[in-house]
N, C-alpha and C positions, 0 to 999 in steps of 0.2 A: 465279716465282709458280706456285702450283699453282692449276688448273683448278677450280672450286667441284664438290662431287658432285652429279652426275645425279640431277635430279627423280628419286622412287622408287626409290633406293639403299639399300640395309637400312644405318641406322645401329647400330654396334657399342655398343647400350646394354646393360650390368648393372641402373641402376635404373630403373623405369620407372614412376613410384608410380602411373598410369593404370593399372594392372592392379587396382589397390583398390577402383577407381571404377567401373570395367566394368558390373558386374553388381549389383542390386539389395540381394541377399544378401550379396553381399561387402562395401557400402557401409555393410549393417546391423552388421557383425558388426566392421568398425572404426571405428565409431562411438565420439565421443569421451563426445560430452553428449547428451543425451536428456532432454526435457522429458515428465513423466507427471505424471498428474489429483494426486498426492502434494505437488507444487510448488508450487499456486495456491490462494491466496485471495481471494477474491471481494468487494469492499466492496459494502454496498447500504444506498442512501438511504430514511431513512423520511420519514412526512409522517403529518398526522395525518386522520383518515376514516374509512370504510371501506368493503372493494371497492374501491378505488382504485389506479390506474395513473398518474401523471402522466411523459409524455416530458422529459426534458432537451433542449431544443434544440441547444446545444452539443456535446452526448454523441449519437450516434444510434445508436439501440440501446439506450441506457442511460433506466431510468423510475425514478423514485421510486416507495416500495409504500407502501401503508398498513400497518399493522402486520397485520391479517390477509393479507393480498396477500404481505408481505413472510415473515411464518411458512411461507406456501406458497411460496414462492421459495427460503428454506432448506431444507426438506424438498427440492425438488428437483436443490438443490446435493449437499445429502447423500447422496441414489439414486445420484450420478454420483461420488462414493467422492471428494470436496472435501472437502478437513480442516474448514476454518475460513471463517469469514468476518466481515468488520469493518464497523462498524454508525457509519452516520452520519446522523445528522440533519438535516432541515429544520425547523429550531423558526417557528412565526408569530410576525410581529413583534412580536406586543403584548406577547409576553414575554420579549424580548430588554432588558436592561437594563445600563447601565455596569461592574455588578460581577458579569454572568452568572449571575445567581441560578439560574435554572432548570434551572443544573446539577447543583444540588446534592437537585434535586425528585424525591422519590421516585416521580414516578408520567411523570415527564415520557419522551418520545419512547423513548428507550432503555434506559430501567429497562424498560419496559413491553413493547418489544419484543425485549429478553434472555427476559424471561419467556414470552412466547408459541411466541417460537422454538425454547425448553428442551423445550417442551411436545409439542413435533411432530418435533424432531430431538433428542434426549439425547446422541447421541453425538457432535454438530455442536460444533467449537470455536469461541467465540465474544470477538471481538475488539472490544474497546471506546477510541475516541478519547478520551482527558484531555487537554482545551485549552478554552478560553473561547469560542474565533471565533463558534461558532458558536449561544452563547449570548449576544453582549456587542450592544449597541446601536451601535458603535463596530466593528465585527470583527474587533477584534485579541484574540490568542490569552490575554492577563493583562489585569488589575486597571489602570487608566490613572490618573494622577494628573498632569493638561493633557496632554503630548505625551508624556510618559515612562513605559513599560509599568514597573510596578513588580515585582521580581522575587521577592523572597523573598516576598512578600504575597501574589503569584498563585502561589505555590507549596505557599502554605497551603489556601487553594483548593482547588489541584486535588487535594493530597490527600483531601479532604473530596468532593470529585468522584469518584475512584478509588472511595471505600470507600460510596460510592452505588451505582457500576455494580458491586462486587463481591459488592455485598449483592442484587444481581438475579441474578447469574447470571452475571459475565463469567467468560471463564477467563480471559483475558490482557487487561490494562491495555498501553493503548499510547498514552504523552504524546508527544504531535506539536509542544507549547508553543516546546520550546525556552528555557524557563528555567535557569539555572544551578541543580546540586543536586537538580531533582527527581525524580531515579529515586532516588537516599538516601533524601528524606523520603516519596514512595511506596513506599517497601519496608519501610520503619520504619514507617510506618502502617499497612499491610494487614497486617505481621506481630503488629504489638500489638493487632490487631481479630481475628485467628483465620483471616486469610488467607493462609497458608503459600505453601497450592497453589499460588495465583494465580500468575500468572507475568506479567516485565513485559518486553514487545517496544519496546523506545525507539529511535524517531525521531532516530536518534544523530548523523546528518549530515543534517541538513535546508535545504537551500537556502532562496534568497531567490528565487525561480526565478519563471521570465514562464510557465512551463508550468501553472501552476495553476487558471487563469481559468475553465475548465466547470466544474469538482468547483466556484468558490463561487458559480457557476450556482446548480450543484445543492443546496448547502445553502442561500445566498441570501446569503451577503454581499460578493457584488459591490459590492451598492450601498449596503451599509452600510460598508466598508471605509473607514477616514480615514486617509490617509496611506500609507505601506505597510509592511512587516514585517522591513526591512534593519538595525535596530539588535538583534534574538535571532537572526532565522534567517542560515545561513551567508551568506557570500562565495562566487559562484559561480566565482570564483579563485583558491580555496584548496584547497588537497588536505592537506597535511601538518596542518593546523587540524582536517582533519575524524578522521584518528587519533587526536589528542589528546578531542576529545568523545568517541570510541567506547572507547578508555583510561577517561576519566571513569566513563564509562555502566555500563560492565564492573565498575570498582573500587565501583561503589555498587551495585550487585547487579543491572543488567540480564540476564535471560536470553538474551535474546534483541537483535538490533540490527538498525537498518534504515537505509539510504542512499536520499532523494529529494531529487530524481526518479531514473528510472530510466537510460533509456537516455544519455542527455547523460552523465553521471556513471558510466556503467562502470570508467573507471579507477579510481575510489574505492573499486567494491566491490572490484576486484580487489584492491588495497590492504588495502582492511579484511579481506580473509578472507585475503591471506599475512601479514598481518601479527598475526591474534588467532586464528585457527583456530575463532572461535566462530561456533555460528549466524546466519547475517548474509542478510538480506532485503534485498531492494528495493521500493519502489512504483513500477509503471508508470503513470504519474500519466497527469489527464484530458486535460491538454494533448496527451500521447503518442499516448493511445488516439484521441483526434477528429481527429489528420491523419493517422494511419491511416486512418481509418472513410472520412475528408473525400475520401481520393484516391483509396482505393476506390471509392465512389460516384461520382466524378467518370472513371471507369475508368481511372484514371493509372495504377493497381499492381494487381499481383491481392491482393485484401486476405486470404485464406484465408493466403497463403502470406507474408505480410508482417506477419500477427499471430505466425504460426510461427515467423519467424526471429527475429525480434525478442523473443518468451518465449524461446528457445533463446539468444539473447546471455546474457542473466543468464545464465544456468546457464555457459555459456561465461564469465563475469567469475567467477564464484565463488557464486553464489545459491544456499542451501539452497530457499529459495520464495520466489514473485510476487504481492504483491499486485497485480492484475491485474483490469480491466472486462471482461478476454475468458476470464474462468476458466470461465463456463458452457459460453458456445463453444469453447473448445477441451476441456474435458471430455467434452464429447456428441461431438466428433469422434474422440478418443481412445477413447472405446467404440465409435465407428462401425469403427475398427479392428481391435478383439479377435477 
């Protein structure tokens, strides 16, 4: 038997990939993925008022704006060189209804605050939700008929919803429903209405996910929710199911495609971007963001550096951009940078 080598013996190493690491500069410079202000999107809840801030409990950090609050909130996205951001509403209950009318209302929450938005950022892209939840009495995302979301019916809907927000001003249409077929019949709608441009980012793998619970905080149908949402949105057991939606999505003219949740579901984007080479997003959904926030504040993690890794996975799965509750925060850090 040979004798082990003596503590501080020069071992005979060729590779020593610690020399990459060494130094600050060197670490920049082999650097694989890199997350920049280019990546993030930023969702913000509106509510109706004005001067208004209202906190999300669940979300900390995260507030509902009024529609002027929220015009000065995208202007401020925009100073910080943030593409886009996507617009969600808190509709008041009294007019929340079984067949989602108020989606279809031209003057309702987010017609109104595309408009205002346009006004103060022009060159801010502007991303609008197509689904019901958050107009229906019931909170599910279609048309109900007893227990059974109707699908081709709620998908007449939402085109009639689409060509509402794109007559305010969205740029991108983005159905979260989960119906069979509707990125077809929104594309074949906005094109026979003279909306070419428009582009539509679909919700192409959307879970049945327990991740969701702040965001219907934040728009308020927790407590209108009946039942829950496991006979449209995926199986959070399936992966091979979710290629085939993002295949569909693509074949009816998706631009663009998105996998939620975020972090759970990494494997999936990976998948979807080796397997389509297209534009492919993720949502870092509210469940994500608030046990972040939650462990931060409780000093478990250092949360600066636990928002950072965690944008920086996407982009390591394959993420062209994030929609993200930390896109202002990490924005304003990345110019702290420059």
């Amino acid at each position: 038997m040979h004798a082990p080598a003596p503590i501080g013996k020069k071992l005979d190493l060729v590779h020593r990939p610690r020399r990459n690491r060494r130094t600050e500069w060197s670490r920049r410079l082999v650097r694989e993925n890199v997350v920049t202000t280019n990546d993030l999107i930023w969702p913000i809840f509106v509510i109706e008022g004005e001067n208004k801030r209202a906190p999300v409990a669940s979300m900390p950090g995260v507030e509902r704006y009024s529609i002027d609050e929220a015009a000065k909130a995208a202007a401020h996205a925009a100073s910080l060189g943030i593409p886009a951001i996507a617009l969600f509403p808190y509709t008041d209950p009294d007019l929340r209804d079984p067949n989602g009318s108020e989606a279809l209302n031209d003057q309702n929450l987010v017609c109104r605050a595309c408009r205002a938005i346009r006004a103060v950022a022009p060159d801010l892209g502007i991303i609008t939700d197509v689904a019901l939840d958050p107009y229906t009495s019931h909170g599910h995302d279609g048309v109900m008929e007893g227990e059974h979301i109707l699908n081709d019916e709620t998908v007449h809907v939402l085109v009639e919803q689409a060509l509402n927000q794109a007559r305010a001003g969205a740029d991108v249409i983005a159905p979260s429903d989960m119906m069979d077929g509707r990125v077809g019949a929104l594309r074949e709608g906005l094109d026979a209405n003279g909306f070419h441009h428009v582009q539509i980012m679909s919700y192409a793998a959307k879970y049945a996910s327990a991740f969701y619970g702040p965001f219907r905080d934040a728009v308020g149908t927790n407590k209108t929710l009946i039942g829950d949402k496991r006979t449209y949105q995926m199986d959070p057991a399936n992966t091979d199911e979710a290629l085939h939606e993002v295949e569909l999505d693509l074949a009816e003219g998706a631009d663009m495609v998105m996998v939620k949740p975020g972090m759970p579901y990494l494997d999936i984007i990976r998948r979807v971007k080796d397997s389509f080479g297209r534009p492919t997003f993720a949502y870092q959904v509210s469940g994500e963001y608030a046990m972040i926030m939650a462990a931060a504040q409780n000093g478990w993690i250092d949360g600066e550096k636990a928002m950072e890794e965690s944008l920086l996975a996407f982009k390591r799965a394959g993420c062209d951009g994030i929609l993200t509750y930390f896109a202002v925060r990490m924005a304003e850090k990345l110019k702290e940078r420059r």
